[in-house]
N, C-alpha and C positions, 0 to 999 in steps of 0.2 A: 449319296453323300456318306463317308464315311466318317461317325461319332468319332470325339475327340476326347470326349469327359465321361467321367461314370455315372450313370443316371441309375439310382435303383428308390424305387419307394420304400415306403415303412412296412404296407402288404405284401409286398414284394419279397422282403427279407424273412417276412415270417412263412409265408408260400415256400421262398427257396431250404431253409431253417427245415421247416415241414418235412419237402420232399428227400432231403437229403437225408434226415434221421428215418424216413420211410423205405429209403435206399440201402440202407444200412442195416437194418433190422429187421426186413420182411424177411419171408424163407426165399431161396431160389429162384423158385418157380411164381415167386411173385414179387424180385425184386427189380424186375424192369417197370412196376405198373407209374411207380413217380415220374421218371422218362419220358411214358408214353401221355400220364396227363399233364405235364409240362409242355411235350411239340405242341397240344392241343389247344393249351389255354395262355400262354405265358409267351406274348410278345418279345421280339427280339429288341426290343428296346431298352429292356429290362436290361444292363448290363454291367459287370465292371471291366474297368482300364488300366493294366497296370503296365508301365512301361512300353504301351504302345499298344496291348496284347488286347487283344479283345475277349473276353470270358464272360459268355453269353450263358442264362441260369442252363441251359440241356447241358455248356460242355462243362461245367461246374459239376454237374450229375456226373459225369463221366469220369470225370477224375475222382469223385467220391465212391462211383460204382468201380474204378480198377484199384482203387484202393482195398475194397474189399475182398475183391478175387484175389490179388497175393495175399492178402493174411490169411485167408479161408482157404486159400491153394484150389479155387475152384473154377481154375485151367485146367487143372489134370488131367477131364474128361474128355477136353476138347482133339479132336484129329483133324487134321487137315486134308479136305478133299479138293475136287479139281475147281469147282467154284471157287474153295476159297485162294486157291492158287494164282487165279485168273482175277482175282479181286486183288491181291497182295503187287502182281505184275501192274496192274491198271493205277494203286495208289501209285507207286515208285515213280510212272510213269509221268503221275498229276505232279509231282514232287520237280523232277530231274531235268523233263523236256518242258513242264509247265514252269520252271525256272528260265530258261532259256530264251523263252519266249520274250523275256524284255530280261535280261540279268542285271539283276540288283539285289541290293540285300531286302529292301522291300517287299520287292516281288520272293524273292523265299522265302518270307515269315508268310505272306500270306496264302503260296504253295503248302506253305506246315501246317498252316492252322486248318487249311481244305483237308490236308490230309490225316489231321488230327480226327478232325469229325469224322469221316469216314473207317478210317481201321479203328478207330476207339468207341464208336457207334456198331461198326461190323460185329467185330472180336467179339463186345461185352457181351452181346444177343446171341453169339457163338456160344458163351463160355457158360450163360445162363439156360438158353431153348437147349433142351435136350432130345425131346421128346415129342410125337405128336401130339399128344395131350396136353405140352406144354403150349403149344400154338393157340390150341383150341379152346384153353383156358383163358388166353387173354386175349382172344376176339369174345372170349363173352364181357370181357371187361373193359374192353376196347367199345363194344354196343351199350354199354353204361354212360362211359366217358364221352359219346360223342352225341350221346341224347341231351345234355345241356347247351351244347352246344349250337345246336338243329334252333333249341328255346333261344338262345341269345340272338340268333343271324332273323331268328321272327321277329325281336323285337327290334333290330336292326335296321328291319324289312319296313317297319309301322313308323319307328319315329326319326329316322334316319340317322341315328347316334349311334356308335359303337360302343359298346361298353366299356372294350377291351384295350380305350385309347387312354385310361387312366394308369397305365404301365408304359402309355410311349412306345414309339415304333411302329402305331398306324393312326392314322388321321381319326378324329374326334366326327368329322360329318361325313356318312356315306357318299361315296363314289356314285354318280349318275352317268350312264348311257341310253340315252336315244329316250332319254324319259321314263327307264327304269333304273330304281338303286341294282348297285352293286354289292350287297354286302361280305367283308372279310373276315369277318371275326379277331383272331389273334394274328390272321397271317398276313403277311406285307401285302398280298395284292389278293382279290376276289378271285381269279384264275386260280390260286393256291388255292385260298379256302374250297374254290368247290372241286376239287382236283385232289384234295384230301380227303373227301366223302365222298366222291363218286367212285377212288380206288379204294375205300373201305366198303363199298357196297358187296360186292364179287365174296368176301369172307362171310358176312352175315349168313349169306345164301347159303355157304357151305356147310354151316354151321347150323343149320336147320334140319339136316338131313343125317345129324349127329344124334348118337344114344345121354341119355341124361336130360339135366336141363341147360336145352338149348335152345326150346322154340321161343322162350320172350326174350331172350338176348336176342334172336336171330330178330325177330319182330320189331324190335324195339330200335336195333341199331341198323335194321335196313331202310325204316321209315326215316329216322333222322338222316340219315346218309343222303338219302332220295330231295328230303325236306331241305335240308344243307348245300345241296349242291345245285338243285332250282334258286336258290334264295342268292347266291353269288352270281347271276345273272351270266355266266363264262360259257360261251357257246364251244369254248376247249372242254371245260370238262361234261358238258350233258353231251356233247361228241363220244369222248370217254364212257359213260355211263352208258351211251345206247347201244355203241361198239362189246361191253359186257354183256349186255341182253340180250346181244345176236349170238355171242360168243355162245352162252349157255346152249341157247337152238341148236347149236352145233354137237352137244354132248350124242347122239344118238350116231354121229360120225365120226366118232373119237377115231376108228380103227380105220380112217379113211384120210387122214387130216392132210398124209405125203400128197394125195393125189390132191387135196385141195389146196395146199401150198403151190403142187408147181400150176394147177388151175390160176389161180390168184398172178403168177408170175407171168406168164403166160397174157394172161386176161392188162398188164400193165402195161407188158413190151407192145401188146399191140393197142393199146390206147397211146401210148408214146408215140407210136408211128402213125396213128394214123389222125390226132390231133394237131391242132394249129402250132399251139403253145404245147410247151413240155406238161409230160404226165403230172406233174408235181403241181401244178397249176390247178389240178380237179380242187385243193384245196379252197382255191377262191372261189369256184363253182359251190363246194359245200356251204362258204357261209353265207350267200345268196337264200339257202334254205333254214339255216341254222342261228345264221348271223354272226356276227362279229368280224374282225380284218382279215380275213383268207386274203385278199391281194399282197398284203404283207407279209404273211405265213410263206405265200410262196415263193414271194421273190427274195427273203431271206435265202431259200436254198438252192434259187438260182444264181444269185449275186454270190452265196460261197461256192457254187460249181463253175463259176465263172472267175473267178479268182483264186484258183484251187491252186497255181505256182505260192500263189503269195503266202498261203498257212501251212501246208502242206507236212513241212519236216517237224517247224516245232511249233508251227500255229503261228497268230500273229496279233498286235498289240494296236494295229491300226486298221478301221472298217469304216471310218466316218464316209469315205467316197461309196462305199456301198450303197448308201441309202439313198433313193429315189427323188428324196426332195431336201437331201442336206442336214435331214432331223438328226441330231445325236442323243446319246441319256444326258441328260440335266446332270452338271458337274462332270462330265468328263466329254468334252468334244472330239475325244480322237475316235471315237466308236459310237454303231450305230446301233439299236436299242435290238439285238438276237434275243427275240423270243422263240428259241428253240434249241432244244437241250444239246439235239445231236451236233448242229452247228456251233455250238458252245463247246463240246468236247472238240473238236478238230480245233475252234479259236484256239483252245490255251491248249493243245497236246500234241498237234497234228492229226494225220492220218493214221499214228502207234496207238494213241491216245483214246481217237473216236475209234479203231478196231477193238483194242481192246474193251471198251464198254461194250460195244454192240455183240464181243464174246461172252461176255457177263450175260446179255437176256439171250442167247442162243445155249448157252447151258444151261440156264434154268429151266426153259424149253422144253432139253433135250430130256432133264432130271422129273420135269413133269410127264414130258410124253409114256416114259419108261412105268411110271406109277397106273395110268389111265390107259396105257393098253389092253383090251380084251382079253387078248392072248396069256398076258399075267394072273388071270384071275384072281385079280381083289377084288375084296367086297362092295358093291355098293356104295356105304358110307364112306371110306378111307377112298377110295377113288373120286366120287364126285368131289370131295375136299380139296382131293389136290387137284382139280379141274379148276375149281374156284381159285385157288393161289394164282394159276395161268392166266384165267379171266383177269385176276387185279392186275397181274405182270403186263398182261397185253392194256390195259386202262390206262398205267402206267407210261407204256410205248406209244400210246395214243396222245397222253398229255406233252409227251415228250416235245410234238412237232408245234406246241402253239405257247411252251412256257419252257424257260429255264429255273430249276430248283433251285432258288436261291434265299433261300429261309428255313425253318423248322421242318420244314416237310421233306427235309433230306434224311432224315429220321425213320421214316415211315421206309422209304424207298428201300434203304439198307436193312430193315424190319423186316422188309418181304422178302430180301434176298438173303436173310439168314434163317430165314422159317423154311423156302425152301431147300437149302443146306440138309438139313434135318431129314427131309423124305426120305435119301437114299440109306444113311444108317438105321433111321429105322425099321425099312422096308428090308435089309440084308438081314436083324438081327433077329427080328420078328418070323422071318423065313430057314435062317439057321437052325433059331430054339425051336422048331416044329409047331410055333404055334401061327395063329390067325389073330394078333390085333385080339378084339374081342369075339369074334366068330370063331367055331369047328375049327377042326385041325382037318386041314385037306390031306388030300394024298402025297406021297413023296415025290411022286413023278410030277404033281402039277409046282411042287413047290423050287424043285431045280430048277423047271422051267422058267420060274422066277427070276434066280440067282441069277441065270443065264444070259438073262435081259439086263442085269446090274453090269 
């Protein structure tokens, strides 16, 4: 259902009052950290209405944090690479064909305001990360902010209250399945909250293996992360979280990964063919072990492969015959409840729409592979990091298939794809100036070989 009135508390104003003068005045490199403890703690309930508009406290931040980049002129830095190219083509795209999709002036406002979120969320994270360092700094402050967090979803756990229901926007009594609570913290549904800490896990880890002090951030924000994402009870994101753990196993195969990608491809075509039901179905299989609705997971992305005339060009505004037993979301009966991101990108975009996303995590991919190469010779440290970013990316792609992002945690999302933005200019400038990050200075010839790979 969508609010009609503006509902904001008295904490609320002093919370948004807060982070906005903390947005405003921090340096730089630590002017995204209000942002980031807002996705975390500050329900989307919290919000005002003005003329229809919805101005929820994050996009409040946002216009206060572009506010500051033009008077501070602290664009200047920013350049444009092919991610951000392919992210600029992907909003247009949410904007133009995701109008289309039902045209009304309705459906445009609320095309602008997706789109608001996203390039005003992108850019600011653009125009502030500069630097690796800049990353690495606020995953240690990101493992601060999400250790209270971890504390409230325990207490969550124990007495079935939310705390976080005194701002509106999530229900006052925890969520039960099968006889265990659900807990969500500030986010609309428990599959977020632990979808939020299971892809903040993958950074911690990274960040341990970093010079300075890193090991009690690393410590501190992988326990909660672990603790947080058990405590929402979401067999999507401990899927997610375990999917990471394998991922890590894998670093000692960094320089092999092509051959294990077309293994994996390979390894599906023929699970497709030689299964009853389509490959896409193993999902139901998994939560036989895992738990949760894998039957539903799957036939979502049968029922859209089976209907693929019908969204195809600009997507489509009607799914209710999709669903198996008639079920729609509560308040809208023309549609059936897509828990699944990628099915959601093709609903409202088409096949331009879902390609262009799925061009988004194959260049980041590509932007990580280039970093974790053997053959480039980086150090250690700076490699396994950007190992980890992939790890959360692929967390990410893993949540993708059991939840649609539709609350504060589209934050984070656009977080991870502006951090890895960052690699490739650093990794060129660092390589240019003859240095090493903080390591020796290699040889010239190993250092071309670098560029080469850029």
């Amino acid at each position: 259902m969508q609010e009609t009135e503006t509902y904001v508390t008295g904490i609320g104003i002093v919370f948004l009052g807060t982070m906005a003068l903390l947005t405003w005045v921090l340096p730089r490199r630590l002017a995204l950290i209000p942002l980031l403890i807002t996705t975390c703690y500050m329900p989307l309930g919290q919000m005002f209405i003005i003329g229809g508009l919805h101005f929820q406290f994050f996009r409040i931040l946002l216009l206060v944090g572009w506010s500051r980049v033009f008077m501070r002129q602290e664009s200047s830095a920013l350049k444009l690479g092919r991610l951000d190219k392919v992210f600029i083509w992907w909003a247009l795209v949410t904007l133009v064909i995701g109008t289309l999709t039902q045209p009304s002036f309705d459906r445009f406002i609320n095309r602008s305001g997706e789109v608001y979120n996203a390039i005003g969320t992108f850019f600011l994270m653009r125009c502030w990360i500069r630097e690796l360092e800049d990353v690495i700094r606020l995953i240690r402050w990101l493992a601060w902010i999400i250790f209270p967090l971890a504390v409230l979803m325990i207490v969550e756990k124990f007495t079935s209250r939310n705390v976080f229901s005194v701002f509106g926007g999530v229900s006052e009594i925890t969520a039960e399945r099968d006889g265990k609570l659900r807990c969500q913290g500030a986010f609309r549904h428990p599959i977020l909250a632990g979808t939020y800490a299971a892809t903040m896990f993958p950074l911690f880890v990274g960040i341990w293996f970093q010079k300075g002090k890193n090991k009690w951030p690393a410590i501190v924000g992988g326990s909660s992360a672990i603790i947080a994402t058990l405590a929402a009870q979401s067999s999507g994101a401990f899927l997610a979280l375990l999917v990471e753990v394998f991922s890590f196993g894998l670093w000692p195969l960094r320089d092999r990964m092509r051959l294990f990608r077309r293994g994996a491809v390979v390894s599906i075509v023929l699970l497709h063919l030689l299964m009853k039901a389509p490959v896409w179905f193993l999902i139901a299989r998994m939560s036989d072990v895992v738990g949760g609705s894998g039957w539903y997971r799957s036939n979502i992305i049968d029922q859209a492969i089976n209907h693929l005339g019908e969204w195809w060009l600009v997507g489509t505004r009607y799914t209710a015959h999709w669903s198996p037993g008639g079920e729609t979301v509560p308040g809208n009966p023309g549609n059936m409840d897509i828990i699944n991101h990628y099915v959601s990108e093709g609903v409202d975009g088409g096949l331009l729409k879902l390609g262009l996303f799925v061009a988004l995590i194959v260049t980041c991919f590509k932007i990580i592979g280039r970093w974790t190469n053997p053959k480039n010779l980086l150090p250690f440290p700076q490699a396994i990091f950007a190992w980890s970013l992939g790890v959360a990316l692929l967390g990410h792609c893993t949540s993708f298939f059991s939840v649609v992002y539709f609350d504060q945690i589209i934050v984070m999302w656009f977080w991870l794809l502006a951090c890895i933005c960052v690699l490739t200019p650093t990794m060129k400038i660092a390589f240019a100036g003859g240095k090493r990050f903080q390591s020796s200075a290699e040889p010239m010839s190993e250092r071309r070989s670098v560029l080469a790979g850029l």
